[in-house]
N, C-alpha and C positions, 0 to 999 in steps of 0.2 A: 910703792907708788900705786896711787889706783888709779881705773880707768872709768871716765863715766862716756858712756856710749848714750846719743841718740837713738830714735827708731829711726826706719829709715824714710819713714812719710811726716819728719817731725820740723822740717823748713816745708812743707805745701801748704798751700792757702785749705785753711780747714773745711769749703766745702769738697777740697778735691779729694781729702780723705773719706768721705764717708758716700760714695760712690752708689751704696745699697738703700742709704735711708730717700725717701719723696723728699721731694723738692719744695710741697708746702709742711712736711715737718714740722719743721720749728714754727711756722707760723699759725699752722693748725693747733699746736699745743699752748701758746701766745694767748687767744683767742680762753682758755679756759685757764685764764688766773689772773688775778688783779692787780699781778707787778710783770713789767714787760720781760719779755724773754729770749733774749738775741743771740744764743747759741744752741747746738746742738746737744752738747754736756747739760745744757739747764731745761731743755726741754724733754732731753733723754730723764731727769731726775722728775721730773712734773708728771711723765709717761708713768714710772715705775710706781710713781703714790699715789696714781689714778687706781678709783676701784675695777674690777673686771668688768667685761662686758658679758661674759658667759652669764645664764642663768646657774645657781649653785645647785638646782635638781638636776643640770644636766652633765653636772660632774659624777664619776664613778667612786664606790665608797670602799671602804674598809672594811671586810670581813669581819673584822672581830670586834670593832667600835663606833660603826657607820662613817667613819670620820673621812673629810673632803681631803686630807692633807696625805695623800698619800705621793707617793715617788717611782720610779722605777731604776730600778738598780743598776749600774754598770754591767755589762755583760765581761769585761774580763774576770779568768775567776783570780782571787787572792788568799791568803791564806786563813786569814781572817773571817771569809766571806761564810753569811749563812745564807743557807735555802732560801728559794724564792725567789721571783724576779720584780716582785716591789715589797715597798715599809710601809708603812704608817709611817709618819713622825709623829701621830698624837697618843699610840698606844704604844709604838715602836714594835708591831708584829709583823713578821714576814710573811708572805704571800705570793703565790704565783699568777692567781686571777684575781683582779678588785669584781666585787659587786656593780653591776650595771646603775648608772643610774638612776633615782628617784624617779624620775619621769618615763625610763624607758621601761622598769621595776612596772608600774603601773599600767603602761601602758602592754607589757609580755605575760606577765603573772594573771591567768587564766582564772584565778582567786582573787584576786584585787576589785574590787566595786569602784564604780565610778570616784575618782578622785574628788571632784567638785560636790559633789551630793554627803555632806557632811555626816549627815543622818543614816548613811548605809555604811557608814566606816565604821567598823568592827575596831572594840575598845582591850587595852592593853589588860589581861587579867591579873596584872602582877601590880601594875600602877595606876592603871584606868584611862593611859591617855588614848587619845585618837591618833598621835604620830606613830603611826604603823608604819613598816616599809614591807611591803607584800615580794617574797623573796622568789622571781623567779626559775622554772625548772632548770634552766642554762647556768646557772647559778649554782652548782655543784659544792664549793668551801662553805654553803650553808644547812645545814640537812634536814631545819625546819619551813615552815610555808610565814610565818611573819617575826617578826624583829622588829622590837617598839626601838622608836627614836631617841626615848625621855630614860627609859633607865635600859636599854639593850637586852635585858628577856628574849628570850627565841622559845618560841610556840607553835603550836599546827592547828589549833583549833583556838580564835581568841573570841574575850568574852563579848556579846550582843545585848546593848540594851533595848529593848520591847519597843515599837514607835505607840504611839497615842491610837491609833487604830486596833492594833493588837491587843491594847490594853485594854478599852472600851468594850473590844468586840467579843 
């Protein structure tokens, strides 16, 4: 014989279940799609395939492959379990501190040149690009001063090409 159990909030009127969610909700997510949306379940699913609202510099990276897609681990230990208290999921490396992010990278890193000023941004000597990430001191898992974006080289001194002044002059 089997037994199939309700929850025990599964006879209440469904807004009385969701006690934590606003009250415009479902109508604020309504509001961004072109087919109406009269529940919580369909508006919760419109939320999830909504892009973030974060900017993606101001996420913290991955030591070993700059990558955004990092996690932090369960804190109980298991038997399985390795070192570190986050992963990657894009290289799968363990870690205990992710890399500050991009924005804050730039803004800490006493080496870093004006982000915006294209032309002072020191080029990748391995690839030549300008996606540098200038590795700040706090920043201990890294033990060089830059880490290009485009192929991950780590360097201390990257390469400078001459501006039109320099060159003339």
């Amino acid at each position: 014989m089997s037994a199939q159990h309700a929850t025990g909030d599964a006879d209440a009127p469904e807004d009385a279940r969701h006690d934590i969610i606003p009250d415009d909700f479902v109508a604020s997510w309504n509001e961004t799609v072109d087919r109406e949306i009269t529940t919580v379940a369909e508006a919760l699913a419109v939320a999830e395939a909504a892009p973030p609202d974060t900017d993606p510099d101001d996420h913290r990276l991955c030591p070993a492959c700059l990558s955004r897609r990092i996690r932090h681990k369960p804190g109980r230990d298991m038997a399985h379990k390795r070192d570190g208290n986050f992963k990657c999921t894009n290289c799968t490396s363990h870690f205990n501190s992710p890399l500050p992010s991009r924005n804050d990278a730039f803004r800490d890193a006493a080496h870093a040149p004006d982000a915006d000023a294209e032309v002072l941004l020191p080029q990748c000597p391995h690839c030549g690009s300008r996606a540098l990430y200038p590795v700040p001191k706090r920043a201990v898992a890294v033990e060089t001063r830059w880490v290009c974006e485009d192929c991950t080289a780590r360097f201390n001194v990257p390469h400078r090409q001459a501006t039109l002044g320099e060159v003339d002059g």
